[in-house]
C-alpha positions as CSV (number, residue, x, y, z in Angstrom):
1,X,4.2,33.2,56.4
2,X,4.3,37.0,57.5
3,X,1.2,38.5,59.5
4,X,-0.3,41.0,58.8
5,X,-3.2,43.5,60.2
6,X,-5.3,46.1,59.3
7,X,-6.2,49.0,60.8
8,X,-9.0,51.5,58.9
9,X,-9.8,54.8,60.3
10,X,-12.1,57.0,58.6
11,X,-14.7,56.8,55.3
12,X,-16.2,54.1,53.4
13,X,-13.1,55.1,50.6
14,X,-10.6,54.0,53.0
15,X,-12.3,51.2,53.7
16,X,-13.0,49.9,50.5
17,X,-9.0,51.0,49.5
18,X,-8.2,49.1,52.7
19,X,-9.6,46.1,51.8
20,X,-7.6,46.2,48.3
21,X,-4.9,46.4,49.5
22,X,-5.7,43.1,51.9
23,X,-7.0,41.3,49.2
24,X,-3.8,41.7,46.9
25,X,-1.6,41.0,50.1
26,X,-3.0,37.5,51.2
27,X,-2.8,36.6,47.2
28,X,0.9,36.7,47.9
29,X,1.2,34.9,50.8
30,X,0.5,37.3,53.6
31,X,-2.4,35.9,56.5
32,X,-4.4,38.2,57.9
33,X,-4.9,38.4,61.6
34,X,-6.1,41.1,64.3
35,X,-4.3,43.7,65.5
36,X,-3.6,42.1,68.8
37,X,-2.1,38.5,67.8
38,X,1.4,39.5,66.7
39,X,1.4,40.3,63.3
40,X,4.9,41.5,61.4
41,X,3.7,44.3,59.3
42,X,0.8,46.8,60.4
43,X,-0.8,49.0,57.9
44,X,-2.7,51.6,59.1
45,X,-5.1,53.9,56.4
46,X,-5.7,57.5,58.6
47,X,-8.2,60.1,58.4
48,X,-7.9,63.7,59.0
49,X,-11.6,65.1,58.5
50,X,-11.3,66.5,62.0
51,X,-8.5,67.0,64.3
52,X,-9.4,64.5,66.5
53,X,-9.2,61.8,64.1
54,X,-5.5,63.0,63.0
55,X,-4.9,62.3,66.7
56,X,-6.2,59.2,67.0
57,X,-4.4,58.1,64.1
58,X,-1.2,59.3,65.4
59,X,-1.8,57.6,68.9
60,X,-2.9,54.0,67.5
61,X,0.3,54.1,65.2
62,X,2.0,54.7,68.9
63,X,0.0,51.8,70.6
64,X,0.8,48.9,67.9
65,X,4.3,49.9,68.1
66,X,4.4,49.5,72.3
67,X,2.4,46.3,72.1
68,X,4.9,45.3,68.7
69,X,8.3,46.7,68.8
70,X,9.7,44.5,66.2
71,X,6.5,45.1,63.7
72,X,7.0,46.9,60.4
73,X,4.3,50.3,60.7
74,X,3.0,51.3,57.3
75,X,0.7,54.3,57.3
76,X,-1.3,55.8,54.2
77,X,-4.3,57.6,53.7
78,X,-5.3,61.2,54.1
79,X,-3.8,62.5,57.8
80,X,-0.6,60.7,56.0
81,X,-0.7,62.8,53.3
82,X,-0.9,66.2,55.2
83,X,1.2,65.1,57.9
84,X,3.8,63.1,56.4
85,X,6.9,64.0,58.6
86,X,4.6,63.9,61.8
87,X,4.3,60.5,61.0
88,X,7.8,59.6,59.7
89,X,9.0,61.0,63.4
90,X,7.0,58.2,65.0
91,X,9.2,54.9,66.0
92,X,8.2,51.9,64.6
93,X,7.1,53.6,61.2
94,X,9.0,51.8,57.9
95,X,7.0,54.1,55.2
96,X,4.2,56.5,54.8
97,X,2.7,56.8,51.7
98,X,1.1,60.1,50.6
99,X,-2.1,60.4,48.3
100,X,-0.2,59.9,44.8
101,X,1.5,56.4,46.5
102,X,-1.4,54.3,47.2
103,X,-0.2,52.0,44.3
104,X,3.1,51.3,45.8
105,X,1.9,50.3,48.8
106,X,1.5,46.5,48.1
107,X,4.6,46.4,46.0
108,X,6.9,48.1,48.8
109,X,5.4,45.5,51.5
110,X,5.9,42.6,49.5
111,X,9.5,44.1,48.5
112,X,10.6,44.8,52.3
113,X,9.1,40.9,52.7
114,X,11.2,39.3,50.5
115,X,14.3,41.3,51.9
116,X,14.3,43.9,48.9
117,X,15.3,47.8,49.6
118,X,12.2,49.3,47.5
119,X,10.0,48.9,44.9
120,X,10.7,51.7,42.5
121,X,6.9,51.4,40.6
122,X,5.2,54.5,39.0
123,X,3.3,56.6,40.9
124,X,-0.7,56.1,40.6
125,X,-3.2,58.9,39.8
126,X,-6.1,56.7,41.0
127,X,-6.3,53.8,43.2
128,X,-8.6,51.4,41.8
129,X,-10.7,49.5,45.1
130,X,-13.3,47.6,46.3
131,X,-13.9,45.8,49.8
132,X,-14.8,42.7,49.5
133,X,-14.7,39.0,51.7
134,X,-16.6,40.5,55.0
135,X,-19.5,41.2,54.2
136,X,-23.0,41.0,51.6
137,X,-22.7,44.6,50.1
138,X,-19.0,46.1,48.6
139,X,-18.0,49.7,48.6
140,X,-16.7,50.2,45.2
141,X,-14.5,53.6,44.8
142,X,-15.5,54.9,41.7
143,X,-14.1,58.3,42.6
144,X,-11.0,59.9,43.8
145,X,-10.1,64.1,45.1
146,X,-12.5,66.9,44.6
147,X,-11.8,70.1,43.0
148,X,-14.2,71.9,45.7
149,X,-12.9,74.5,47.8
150,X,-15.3,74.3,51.1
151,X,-14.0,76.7,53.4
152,X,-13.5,74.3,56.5
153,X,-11.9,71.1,54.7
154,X,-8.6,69.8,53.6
155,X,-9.7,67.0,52.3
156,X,-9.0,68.4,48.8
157,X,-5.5,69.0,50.1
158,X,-5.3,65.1,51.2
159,X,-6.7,63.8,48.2
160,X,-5.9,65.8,45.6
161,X,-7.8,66.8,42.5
162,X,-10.9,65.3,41.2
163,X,-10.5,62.3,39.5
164,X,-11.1,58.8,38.4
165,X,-10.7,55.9,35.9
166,X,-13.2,55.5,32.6
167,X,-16.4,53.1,32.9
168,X,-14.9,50.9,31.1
169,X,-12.1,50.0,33.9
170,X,-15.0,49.9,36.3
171,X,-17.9,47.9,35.0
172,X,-15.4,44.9,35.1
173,X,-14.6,45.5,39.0
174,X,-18.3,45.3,39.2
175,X,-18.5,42.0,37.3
176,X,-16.0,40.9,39.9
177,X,-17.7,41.6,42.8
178,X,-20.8,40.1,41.6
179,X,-18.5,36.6,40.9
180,X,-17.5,36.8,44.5
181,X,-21.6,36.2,45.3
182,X,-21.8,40.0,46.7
183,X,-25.4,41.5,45.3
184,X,-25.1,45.0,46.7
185,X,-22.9,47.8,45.2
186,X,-22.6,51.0,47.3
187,X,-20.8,53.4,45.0
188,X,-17.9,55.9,47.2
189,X,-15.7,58.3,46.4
190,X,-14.9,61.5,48.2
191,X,-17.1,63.8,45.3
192,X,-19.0,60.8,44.1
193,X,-21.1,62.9,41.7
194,X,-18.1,64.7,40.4
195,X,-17.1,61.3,38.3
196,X,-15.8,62.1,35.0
197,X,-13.5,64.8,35.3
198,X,-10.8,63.0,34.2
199,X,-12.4,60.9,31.3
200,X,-14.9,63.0,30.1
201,X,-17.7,61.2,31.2
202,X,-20.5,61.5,33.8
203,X,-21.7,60.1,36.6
204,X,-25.1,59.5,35.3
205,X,-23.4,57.5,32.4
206,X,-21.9,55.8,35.1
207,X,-24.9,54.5,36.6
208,X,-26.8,53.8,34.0
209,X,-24.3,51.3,32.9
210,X,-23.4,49.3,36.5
211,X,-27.4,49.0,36.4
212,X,-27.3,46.5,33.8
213,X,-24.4,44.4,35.4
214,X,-25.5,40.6,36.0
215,X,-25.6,39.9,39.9
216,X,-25.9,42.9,41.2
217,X,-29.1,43.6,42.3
218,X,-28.8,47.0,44.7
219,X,-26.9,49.8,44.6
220,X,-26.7,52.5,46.9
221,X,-24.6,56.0,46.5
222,X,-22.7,56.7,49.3
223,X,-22.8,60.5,49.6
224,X,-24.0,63.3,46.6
225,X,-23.2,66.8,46.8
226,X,-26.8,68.0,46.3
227,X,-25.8,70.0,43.2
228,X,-24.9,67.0,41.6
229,X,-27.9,64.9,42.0
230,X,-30.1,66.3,39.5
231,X,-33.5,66.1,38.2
232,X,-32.8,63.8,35.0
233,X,-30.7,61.0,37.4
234,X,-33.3,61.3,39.8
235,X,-36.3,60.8,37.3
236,X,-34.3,57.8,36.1
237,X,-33.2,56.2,39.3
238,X,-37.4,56.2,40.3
239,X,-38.4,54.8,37.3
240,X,-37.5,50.9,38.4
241,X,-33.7,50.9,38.7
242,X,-31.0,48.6,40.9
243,X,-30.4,52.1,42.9
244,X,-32.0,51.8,46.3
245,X,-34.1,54.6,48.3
246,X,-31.5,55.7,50.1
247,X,-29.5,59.1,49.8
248,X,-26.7,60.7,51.7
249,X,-26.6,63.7,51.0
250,X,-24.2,66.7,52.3
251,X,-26.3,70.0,53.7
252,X,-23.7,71.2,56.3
253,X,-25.6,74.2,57.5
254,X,-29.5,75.0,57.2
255,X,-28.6,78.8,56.8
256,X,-28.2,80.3,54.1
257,X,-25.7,83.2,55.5
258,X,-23.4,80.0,56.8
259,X,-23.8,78.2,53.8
260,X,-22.2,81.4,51.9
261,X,-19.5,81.5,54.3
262,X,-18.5,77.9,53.6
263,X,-18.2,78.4,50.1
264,X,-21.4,75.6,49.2
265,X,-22.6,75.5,46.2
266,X,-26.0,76.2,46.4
267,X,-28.7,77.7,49.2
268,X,-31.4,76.2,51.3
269,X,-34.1,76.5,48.8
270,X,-32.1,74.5,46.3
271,X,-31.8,71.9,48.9
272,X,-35.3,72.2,50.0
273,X,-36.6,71.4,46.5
274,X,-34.3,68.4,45.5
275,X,-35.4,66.6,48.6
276,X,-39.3,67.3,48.4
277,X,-38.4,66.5,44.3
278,X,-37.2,63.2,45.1
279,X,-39.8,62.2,47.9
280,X,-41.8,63.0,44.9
281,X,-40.9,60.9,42.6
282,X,-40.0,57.8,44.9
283,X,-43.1,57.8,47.5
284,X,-46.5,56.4,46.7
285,X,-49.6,55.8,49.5
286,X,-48.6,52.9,51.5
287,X,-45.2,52.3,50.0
288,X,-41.5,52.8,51.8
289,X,-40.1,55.9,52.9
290,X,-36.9,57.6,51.4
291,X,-34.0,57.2,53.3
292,X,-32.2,60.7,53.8
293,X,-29.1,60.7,55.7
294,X,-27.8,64.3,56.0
295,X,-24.3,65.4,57.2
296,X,-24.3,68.6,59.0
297,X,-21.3,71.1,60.8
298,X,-22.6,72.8,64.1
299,X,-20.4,75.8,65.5
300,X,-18.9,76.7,62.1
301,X,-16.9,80.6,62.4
302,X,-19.8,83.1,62.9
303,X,-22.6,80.7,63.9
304,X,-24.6,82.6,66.6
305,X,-27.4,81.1,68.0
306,X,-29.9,82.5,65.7
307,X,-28.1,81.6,62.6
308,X,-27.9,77.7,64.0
309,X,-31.8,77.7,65.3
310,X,-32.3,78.4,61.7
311,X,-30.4,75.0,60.8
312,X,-32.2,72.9,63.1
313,X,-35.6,74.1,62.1
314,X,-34.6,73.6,58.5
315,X,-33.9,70.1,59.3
316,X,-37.0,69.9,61.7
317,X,-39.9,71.3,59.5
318,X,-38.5,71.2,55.7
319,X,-36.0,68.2,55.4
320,X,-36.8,65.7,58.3
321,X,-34.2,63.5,57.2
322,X,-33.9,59.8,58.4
323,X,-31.0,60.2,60.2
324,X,-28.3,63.5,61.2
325,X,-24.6,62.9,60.7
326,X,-23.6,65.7,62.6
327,X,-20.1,67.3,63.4
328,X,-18.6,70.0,65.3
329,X,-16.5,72.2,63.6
330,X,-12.7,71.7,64.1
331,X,-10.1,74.1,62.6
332,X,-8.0,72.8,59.8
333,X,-4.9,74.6,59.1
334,X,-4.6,75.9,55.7
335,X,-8.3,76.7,55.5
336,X,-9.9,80.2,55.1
337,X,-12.2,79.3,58.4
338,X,-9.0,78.4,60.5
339,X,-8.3,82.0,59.6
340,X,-11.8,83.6,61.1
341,X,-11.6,85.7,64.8
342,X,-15.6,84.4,65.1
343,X,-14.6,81.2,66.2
344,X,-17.4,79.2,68.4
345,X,-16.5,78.1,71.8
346,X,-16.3,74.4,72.2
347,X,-19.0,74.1,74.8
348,X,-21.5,75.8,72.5
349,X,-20.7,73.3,69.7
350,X,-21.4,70.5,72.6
351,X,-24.5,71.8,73.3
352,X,-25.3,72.2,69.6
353,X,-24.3,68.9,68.8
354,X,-27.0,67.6,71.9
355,X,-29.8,69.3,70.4
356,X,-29.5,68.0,67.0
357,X,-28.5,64.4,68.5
358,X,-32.0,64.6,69.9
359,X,-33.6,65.7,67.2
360,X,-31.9,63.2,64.9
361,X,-33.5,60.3,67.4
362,X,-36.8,61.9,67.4
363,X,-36.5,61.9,63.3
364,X,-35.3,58.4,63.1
365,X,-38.5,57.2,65.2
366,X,-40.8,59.0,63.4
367,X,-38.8,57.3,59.8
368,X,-39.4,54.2,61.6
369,X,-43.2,54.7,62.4
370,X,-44.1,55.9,59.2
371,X,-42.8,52.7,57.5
372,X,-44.3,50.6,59.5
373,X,-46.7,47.5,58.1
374,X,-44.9,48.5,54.4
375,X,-43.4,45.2,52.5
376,X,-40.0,46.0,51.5
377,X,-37.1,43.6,50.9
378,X,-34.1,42.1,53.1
379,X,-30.4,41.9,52.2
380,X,-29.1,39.8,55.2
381,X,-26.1,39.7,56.5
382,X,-23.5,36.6,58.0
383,X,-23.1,37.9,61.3
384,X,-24.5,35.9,64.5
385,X,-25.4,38.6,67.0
386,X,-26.1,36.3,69.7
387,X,-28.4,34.1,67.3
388,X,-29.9,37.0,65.4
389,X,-29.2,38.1,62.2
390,X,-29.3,41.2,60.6
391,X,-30.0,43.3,57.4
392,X,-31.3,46.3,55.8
393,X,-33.9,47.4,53.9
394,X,-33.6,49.2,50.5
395,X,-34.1,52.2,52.4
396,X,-31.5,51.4,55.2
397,X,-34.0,50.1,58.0
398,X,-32.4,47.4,59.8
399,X,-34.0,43.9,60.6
400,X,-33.2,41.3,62.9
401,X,-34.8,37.7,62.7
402,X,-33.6,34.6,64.2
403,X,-30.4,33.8,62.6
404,X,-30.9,31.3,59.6
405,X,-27.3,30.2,57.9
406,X,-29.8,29.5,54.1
407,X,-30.4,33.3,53.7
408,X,-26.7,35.6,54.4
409,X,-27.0,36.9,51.0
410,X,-30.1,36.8,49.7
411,X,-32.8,39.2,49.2
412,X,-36.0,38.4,51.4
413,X,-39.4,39.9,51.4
414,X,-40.7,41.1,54.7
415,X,-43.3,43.7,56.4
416,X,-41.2,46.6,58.3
């Protein structure tokens, strides 16, 4: 029996695409094992959202094949895709597969297994994926590419144009995950609300339909460009729905003369008014909190210090999200910004990335304290932390409790 492991950098995609293609693999044969117990084939997913994570990609690649000489090193996912031949240099590397090969991937390992040359399949427009086996809640990809052009990203480079594959495809993926015992959906995709490109659909078509799937009893939605999220889904999703209290949402910049500059698709007002909009509809006296988890570039081209005090006092006074995902700018090649002569020193975006750090603390306390002694429900999870277990609320607070074996899996009332 070959060995195999897995090694995911990256996104909640990659994960879920990760965990395909481990699922398909141990079907035919393969056992799983960690990275460090001698396995025969490594498959490694990248990411390239910042140059640091193209190097780290690059460098773990490097490590399995020092600690595994005689290992077979596939690579996919998007620093593959953009960096192919950087990757095809590196020793111990038997295949990369770019973007539009994520469906040969299981074929050309099982091929090279049973002593074959190649597995000559079509190439796939979308990847169809979901994570399943580790945990209570699946990440179901619902969405692939994005036809955005955001000044700093190459993402759409990596993953190509927007697309995905019709409802119909998906509800059944759903039905599957809900016969593996899994009650929790959290939808991904790299422009999640951008679903339907391809088939003529929408996203909101989409949700309404996984909502009346048997077994599932959450859902949460990874990440929604703000444009996308409109009033009608929102009024819809409040009115008593499977989807959860909890949105990620995309701001990048709390300036509106930044925002411009990255080519977003809409303006701080905008913003402003879908959040208070869906606090809104969602928040009654002496209920739960929304969740708002808000991703955020310090030290983009042309940020002075003005123009970033005017993000974090966006985020301080208007938004007050939950919690900050925050990145420093890194220059892509290829992208307009890479281009720019305004570019911000490194220790300014340190410093930047301190401040809003600290704010993002002082934001998640006061989230904390303001749901406090509100009754909201428990998905918990298998993992023994030292005889705790743990799980999160529908708006992504996370409990601990003695760990009890009769409730990993199941939806428990408690008081936050």
């Amino acid at each position: 029996m070959k060995k195999i492991a897995f090694i995911t950098l990256g996104c909640k995609l990659n994960y879920a695409e990760t965990s395909t293609y481990e699922r398909e693999l141990l079907r035919e044969g393969f056992e799983a094992v960690p990275w460090n117990k001698g396995a025969d084939v490594f498959l490694v997913n990248t990411c390239t959202v910042t140059e640091h994570s193209d190097k780290k990609s690059r460098n773990i690649i490097r490590k399995l094949h020092r600690q595994n000489p005689e290992a077979l090193i596939y690579v996919t996912g998007c620093s593959a895709q953009l960096r192919r031949s950087d990757y095809e240099s590196i020793e111990g590397v038997a295949r990369v597969f770019g973007a539009t090969e994520k469906s040969q991937v299981v074929p050309e390992i099982l091929a090279k297994a049973q002593g074959c040359g190649g597995c000559g399949h079509d190439l796939g427009t979308f990847f169809p994926a979901y994570s399943s086996g580790e945990r209570t809640r699946s990440f179901l990809k619902v969405q692939d590419g994005c036809d955005y052009k955001c000044h700093y990203c190459t993402v759409p480079y990596a993953r190509g144009e927007s697309r995905n594959i019709p409802i119909a495809e998906i509800i059944p993926q759903a039905h599957a995950i809900a016969a593996e015992g899994i009650c929790e959906i959290v939808l991904t995709g790299v422009n999640t609300g951008d679903f339907g490109k391809s088939t003529g659909e929408t996203f909101f078509e989409l949700i309404k339909q996984l909502n009346d799937v048997e077994g599932i009893e959450r859902y949460r939605i990874s990440s929604i460009e703000p444009n996308l999220l409109t009033e009608e889904m929102i009024d819809w999703i409040t009115s008593g729905t499977k989807f959860l209290p909890h949105y990620h949402i995309p701001l990048q910049s709390g300036c509106d003369t930044i925002l411009r500059e990255m080519g977003r698709r809409y303006d701080t007002a905008a913003f402003a008014h879908k959040i208070q909009y869906i606090r809104e509809k969602t928040e009654v006296p002496g209920g739960p909190k929304v969740f708002f988890g808000i991703d955020v570039i310090v030290g983009f081209p042309g940020e002075t210090d003005e123009l970033f005090m005017e993000t974090y006092t966006f985020l301080r006074d208007v938004v007050k999200p939950a919690f900050i995902h925050i990145f420093p700018y890194s220059k892509r090649a290829g992208t307009p910004a890479a281009e720019r002569k305004d570019q911000v020193q490194d220790s300014v975006k340190t410093q930047r990335v301190q401040m809003l750090e600290e704010l993002s603390a002082q934001l998640h306390e006061e989230f904390i304290a303001a749901n406090k002694g509100v009754a909201e429900k428990v998905l918990f999870e298998s993992t023994d932390r030292q005889g705790m277990m743990e799980g999160y609320t529908g708006n992504y607070i996370r409990i601990s409790q003695p760990y009890d074996p009769e409730l990993i899996g199941k939806i428990v009332d408690v008081i936050i």
